[in-house]
N, CA, C and O atoms as a GROMACS GRO file, in nm:
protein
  340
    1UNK      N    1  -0.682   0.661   0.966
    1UNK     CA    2  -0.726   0.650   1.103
    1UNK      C    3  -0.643   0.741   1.193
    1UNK      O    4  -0.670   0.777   1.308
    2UNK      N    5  -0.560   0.765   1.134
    2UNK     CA    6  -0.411   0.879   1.230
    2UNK      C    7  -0.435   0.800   1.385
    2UNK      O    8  -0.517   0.840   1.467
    3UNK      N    9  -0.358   0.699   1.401
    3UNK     CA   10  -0.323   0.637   1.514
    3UNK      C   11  -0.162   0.610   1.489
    3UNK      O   12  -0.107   0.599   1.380
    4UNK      N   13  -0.102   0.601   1.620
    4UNK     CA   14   0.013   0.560   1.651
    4UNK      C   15  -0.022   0.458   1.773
    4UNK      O   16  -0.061   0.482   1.887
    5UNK      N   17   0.017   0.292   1.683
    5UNK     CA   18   0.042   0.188   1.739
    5UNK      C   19   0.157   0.177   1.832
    5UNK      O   20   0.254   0.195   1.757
    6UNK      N   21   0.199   0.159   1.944
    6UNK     CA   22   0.319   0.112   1.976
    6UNK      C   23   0.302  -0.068   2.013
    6UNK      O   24   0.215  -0.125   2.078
    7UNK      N   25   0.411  -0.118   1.948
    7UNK     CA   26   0.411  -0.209   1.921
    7UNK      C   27   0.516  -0.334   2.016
    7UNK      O   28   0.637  -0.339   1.995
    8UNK      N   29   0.460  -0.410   2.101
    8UNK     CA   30   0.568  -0.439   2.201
    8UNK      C   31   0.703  -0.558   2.122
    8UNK      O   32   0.693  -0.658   2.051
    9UNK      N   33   0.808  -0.493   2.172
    9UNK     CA   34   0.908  -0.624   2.058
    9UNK      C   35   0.868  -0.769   2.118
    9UNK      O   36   0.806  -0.812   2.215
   10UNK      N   37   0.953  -0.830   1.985
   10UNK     CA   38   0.892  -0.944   1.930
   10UNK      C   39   0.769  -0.957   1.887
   10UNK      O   40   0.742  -1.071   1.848
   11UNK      N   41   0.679  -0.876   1.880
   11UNK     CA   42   0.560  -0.857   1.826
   11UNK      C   43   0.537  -0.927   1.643
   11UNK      O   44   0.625  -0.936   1.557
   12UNK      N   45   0.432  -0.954   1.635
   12UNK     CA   46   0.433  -0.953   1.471
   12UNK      C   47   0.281  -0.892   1.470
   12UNK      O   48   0.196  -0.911   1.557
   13UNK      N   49   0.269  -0.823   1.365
   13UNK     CA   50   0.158  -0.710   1.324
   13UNK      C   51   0.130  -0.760   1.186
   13UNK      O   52   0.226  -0.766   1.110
   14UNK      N   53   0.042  -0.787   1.154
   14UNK     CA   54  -0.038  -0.795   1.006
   14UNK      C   55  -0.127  -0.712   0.963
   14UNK      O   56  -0.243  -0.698   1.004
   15UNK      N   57  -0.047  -0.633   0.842
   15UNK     CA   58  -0.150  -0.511   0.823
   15UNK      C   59  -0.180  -0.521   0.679
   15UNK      O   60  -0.085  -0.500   0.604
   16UNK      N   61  -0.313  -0.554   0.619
   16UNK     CA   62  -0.343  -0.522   0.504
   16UNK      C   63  -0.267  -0.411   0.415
   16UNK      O   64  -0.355  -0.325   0.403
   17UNK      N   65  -0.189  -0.379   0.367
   17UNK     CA   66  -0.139  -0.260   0.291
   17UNK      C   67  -0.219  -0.196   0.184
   17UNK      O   68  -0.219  -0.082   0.138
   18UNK      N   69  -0.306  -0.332   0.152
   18UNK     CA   70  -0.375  -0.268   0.029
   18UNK      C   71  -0.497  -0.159   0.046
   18UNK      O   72  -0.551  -0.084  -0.036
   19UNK      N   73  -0.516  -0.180   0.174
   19UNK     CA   74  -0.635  -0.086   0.302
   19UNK      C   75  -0.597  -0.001   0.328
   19UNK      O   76  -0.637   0.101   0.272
   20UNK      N   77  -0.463   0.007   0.462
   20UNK     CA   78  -0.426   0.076   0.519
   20UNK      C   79  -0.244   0.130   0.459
   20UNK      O   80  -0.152   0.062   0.413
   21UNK      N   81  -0.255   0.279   0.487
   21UNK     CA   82  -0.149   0.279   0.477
   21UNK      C   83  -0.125   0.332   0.623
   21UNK      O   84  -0.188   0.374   0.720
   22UNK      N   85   0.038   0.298   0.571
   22UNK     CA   86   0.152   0.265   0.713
   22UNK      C   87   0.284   0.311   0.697
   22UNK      O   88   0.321   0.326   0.580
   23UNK      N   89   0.360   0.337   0.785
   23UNK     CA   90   0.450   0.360   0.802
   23UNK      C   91   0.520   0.364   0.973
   23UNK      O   92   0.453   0.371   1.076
   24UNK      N   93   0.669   0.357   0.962
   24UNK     CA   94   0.763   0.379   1.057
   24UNK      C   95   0.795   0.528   1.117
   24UNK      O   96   0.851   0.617   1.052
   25UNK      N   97   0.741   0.542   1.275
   25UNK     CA   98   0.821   0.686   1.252
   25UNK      C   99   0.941   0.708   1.335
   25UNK      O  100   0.986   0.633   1.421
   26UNK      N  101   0.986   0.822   1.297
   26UNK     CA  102   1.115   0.849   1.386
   26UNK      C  103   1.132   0.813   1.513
   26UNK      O  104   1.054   0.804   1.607
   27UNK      N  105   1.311   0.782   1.496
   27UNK     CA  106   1.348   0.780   1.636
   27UNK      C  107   1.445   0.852   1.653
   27UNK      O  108   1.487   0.912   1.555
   28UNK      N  109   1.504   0.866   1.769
   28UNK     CA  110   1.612   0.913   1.822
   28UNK      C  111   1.749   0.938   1.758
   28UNK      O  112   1.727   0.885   1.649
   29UNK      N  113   1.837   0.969   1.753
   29UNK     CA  114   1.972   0.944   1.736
   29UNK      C  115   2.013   0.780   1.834
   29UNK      O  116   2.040   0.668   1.792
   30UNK      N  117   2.003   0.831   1.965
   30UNK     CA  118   2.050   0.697   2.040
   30UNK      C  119   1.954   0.571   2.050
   30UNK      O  120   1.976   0.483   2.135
   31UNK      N  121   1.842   0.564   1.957
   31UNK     CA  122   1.789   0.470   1.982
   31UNK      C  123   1.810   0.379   1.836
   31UNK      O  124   1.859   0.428   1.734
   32UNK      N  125   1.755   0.217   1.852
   32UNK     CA  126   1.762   0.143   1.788
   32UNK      C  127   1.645   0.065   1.705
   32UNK      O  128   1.576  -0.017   1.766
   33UNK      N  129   1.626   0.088   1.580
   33UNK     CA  130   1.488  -0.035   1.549
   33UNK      C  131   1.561  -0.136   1.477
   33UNK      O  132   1.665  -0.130   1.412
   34UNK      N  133   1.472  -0.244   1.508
   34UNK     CA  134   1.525  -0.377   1.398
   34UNK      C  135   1.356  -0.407   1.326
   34UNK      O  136   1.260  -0.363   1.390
   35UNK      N  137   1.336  -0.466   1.222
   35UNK     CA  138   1.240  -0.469   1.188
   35UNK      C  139   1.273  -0.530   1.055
   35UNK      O  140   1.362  -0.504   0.974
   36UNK      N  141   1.141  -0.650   1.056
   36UNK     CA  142   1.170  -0.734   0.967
   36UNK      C  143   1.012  -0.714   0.845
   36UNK      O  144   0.897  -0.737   0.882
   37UNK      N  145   1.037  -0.685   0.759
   37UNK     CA  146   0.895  -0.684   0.641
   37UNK      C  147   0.882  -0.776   0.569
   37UNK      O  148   0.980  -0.840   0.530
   38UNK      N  149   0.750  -0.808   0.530
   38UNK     CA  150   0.749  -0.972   0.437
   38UNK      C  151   0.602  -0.921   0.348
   38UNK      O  152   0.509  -0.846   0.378
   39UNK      N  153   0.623  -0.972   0.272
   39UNK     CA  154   0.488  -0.996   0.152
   39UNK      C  155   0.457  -1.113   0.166
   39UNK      O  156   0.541  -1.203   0.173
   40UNK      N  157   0.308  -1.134   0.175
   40UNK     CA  158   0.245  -1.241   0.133
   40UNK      C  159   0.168  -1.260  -0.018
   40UNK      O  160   0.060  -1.201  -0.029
   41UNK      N  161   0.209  -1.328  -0.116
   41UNK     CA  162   0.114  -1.331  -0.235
   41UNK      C  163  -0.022  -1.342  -0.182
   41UNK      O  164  -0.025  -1.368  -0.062
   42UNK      N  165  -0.127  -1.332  -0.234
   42UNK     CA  166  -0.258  -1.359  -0.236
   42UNK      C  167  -0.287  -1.512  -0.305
   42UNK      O  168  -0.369  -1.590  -0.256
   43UNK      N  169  -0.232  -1.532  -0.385
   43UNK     CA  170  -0.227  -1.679  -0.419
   43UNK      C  171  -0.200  -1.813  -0.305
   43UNK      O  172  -0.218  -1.935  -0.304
   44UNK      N  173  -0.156  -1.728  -0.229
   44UNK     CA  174  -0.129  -1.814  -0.103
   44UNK      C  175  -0.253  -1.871  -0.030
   44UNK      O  176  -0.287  -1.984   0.005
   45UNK      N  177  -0.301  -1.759  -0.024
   45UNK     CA  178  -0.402  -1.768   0.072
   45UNK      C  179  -0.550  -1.833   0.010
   45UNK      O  180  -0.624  -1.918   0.060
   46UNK      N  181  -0.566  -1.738  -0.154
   46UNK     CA  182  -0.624  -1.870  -0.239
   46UNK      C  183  -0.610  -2.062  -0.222
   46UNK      O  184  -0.694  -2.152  -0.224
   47UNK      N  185  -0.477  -2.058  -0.208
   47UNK     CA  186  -0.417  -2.196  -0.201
   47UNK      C  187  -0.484  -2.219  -0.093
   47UNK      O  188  -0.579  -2.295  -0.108
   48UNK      N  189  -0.467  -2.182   0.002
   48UNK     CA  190  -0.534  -2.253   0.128
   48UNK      C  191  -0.698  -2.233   0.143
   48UNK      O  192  -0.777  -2.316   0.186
   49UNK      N  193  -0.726  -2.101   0.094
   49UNK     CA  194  -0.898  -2.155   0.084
   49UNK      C  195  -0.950  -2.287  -0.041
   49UNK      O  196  -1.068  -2.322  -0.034
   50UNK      N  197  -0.881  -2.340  -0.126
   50UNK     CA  198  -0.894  -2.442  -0.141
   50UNK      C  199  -0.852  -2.547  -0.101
   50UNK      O  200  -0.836  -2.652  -0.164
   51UNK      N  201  -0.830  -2.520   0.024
   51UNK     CA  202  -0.772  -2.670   0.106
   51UNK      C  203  -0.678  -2.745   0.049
   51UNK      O  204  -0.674  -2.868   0.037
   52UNK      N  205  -0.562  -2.615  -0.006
   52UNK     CA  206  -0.406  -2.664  -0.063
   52UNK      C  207  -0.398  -2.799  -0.187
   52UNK      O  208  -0.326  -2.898  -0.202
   53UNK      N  209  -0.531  -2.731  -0.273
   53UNK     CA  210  -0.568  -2.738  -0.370
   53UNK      C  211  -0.484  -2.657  -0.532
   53UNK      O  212  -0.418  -2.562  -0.489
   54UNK      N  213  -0.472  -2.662  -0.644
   54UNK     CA  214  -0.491  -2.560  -0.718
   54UNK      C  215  -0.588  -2.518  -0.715
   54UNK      O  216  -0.679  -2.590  -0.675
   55UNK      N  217  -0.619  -2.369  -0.759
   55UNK     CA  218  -0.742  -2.262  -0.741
   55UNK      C  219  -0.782  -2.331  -0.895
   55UNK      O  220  -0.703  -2.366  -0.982
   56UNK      N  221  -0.866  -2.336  -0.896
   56UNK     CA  222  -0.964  -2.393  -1.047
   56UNK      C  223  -0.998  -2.218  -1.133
   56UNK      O  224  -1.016  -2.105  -1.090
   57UNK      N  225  -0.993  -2.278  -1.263
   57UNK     CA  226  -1.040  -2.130  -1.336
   57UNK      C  227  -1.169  -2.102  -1.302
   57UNK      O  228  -1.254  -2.189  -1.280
   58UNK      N  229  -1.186  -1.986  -1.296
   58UNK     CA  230  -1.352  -1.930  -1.273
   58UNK      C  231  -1.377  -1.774  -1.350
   58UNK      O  232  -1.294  -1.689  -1.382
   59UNK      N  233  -1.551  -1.778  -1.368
   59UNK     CA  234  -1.563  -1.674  -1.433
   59UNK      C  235  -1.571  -1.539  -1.386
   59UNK      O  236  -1.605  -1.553  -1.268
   60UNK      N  237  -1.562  -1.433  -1.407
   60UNK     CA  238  -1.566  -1.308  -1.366
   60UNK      C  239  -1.655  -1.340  -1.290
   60UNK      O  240  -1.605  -1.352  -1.179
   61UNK      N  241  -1.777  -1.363  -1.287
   61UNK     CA  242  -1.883  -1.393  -1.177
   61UNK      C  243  -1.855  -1.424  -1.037
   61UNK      O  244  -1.886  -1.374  -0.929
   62UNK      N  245  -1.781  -1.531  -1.077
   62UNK     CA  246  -1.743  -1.607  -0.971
   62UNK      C  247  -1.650  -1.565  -0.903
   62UNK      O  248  -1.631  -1.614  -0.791
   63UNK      N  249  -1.577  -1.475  -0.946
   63UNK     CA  250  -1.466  -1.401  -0.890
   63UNK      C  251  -1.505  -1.246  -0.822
   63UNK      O  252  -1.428  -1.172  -0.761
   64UNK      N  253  -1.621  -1.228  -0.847
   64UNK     CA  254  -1.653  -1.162  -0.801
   64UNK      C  255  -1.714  -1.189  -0.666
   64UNK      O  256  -1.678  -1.138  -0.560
   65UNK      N  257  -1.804  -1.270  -0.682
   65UNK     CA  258  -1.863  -1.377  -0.556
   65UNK      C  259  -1.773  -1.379  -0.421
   65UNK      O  260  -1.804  -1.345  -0.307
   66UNK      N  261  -1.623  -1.444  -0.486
   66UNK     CA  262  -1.547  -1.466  -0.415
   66UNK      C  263  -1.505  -1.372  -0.325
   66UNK      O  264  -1.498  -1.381  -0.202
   67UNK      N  265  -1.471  -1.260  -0.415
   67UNK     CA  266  -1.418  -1.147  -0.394
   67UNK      C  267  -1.444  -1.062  -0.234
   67UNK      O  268  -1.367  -1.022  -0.147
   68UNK      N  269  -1.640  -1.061  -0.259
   68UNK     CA  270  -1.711  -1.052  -0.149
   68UNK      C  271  -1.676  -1.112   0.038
   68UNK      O  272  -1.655  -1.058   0.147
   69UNK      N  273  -1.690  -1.274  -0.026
   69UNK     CA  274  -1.642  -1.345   0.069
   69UNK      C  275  -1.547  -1.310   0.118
   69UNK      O  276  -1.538  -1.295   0.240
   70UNK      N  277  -1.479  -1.296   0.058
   70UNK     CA  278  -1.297  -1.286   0.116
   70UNK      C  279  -1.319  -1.119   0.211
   70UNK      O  280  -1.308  -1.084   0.329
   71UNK      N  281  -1.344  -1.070   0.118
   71UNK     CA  282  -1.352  -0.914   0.202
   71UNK      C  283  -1.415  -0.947   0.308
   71UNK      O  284  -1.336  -0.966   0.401
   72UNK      N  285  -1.522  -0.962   0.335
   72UNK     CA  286  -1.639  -0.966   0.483
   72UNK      C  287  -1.563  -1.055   0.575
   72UNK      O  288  -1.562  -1.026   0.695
   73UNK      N  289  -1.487  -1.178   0.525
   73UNK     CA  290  -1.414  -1.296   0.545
   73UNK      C  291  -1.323  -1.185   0.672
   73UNK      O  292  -1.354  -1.170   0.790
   74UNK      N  293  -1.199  -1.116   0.594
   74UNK     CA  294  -1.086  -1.055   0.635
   74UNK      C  295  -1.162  -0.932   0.707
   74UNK      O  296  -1.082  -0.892   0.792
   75UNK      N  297  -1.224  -0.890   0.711
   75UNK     CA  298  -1.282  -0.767   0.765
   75UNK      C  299  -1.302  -0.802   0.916
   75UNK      O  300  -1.280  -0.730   1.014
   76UNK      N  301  -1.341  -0.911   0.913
   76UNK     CA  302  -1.387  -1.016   1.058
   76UNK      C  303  -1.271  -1.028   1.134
   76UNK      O  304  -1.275  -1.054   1.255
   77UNK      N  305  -1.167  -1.012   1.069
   77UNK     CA  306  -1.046  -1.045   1.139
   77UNK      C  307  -0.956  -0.950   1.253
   77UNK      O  308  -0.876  -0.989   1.337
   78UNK      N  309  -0.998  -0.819   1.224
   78UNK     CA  310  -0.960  -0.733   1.270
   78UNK      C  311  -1.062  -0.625   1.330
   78UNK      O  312  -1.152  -0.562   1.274
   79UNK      N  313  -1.009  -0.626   1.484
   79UNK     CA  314  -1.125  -0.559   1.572
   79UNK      C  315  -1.168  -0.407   1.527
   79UNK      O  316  -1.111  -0.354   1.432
   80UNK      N  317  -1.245  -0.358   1.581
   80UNK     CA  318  -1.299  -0.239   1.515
   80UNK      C  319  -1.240  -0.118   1.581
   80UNK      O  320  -1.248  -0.118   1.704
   81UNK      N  321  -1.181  -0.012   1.521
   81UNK     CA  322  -1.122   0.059   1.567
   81UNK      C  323  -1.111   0.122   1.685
   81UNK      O  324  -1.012   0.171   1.740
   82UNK      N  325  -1.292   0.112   1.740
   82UNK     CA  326  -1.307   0.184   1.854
   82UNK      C  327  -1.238   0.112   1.967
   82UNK      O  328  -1.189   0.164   2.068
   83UNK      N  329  -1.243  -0.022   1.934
   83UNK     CA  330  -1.145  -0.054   2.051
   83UNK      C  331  -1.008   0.013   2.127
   83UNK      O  332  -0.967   0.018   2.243
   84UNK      N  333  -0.973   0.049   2.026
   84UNK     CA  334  -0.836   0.140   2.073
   84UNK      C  335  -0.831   0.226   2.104
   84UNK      O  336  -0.735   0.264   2.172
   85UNK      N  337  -0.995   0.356   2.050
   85UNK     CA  338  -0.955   0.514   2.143
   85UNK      C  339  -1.037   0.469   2.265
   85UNK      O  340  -1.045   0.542   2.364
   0.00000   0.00000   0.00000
């Protein structure tokens, strides 16, 4: 997308990585970043679409099914680019 976010502190940003790539860019000599990074498993979030359940075995089918969902699911989540130019 070649955008530069600026990001106000204390902020928290959730960025798909597996979508988008990202990065930090330069600063100054006299300036300062702090910045904190975290992974989320995907199993997590499995966990909670079964309503903090174990995820039950399923067949390729079904995982595919899912798969769908989840994408269109997460896609929904995040506004559409044009918002920003």
């Amino acid at each position: 997308m070649k955008l530069i976010l600026e990001i106000a502190p204390g902020s928290q940003v959730f960025i798909p990585s597996a979508l988008l790539t990202h990065e930090n860019i330069g600063i100054a000599e006299s300036e300062t970043r702090h910045a904190i990074t975290a992974y989320t498993p995907g199993a997590y979030f499995r966990y909670y679409e079964e309503g903090f359940r174990r995820v039950p075995k399923r067949t390729a089918k079904e995982y595919l099914k899912l798969g769908g969902w989840r994408w269109a699911k997460g896609k929904q989540l995040y506004p559409h680019v044009s918002r920003w130019l």
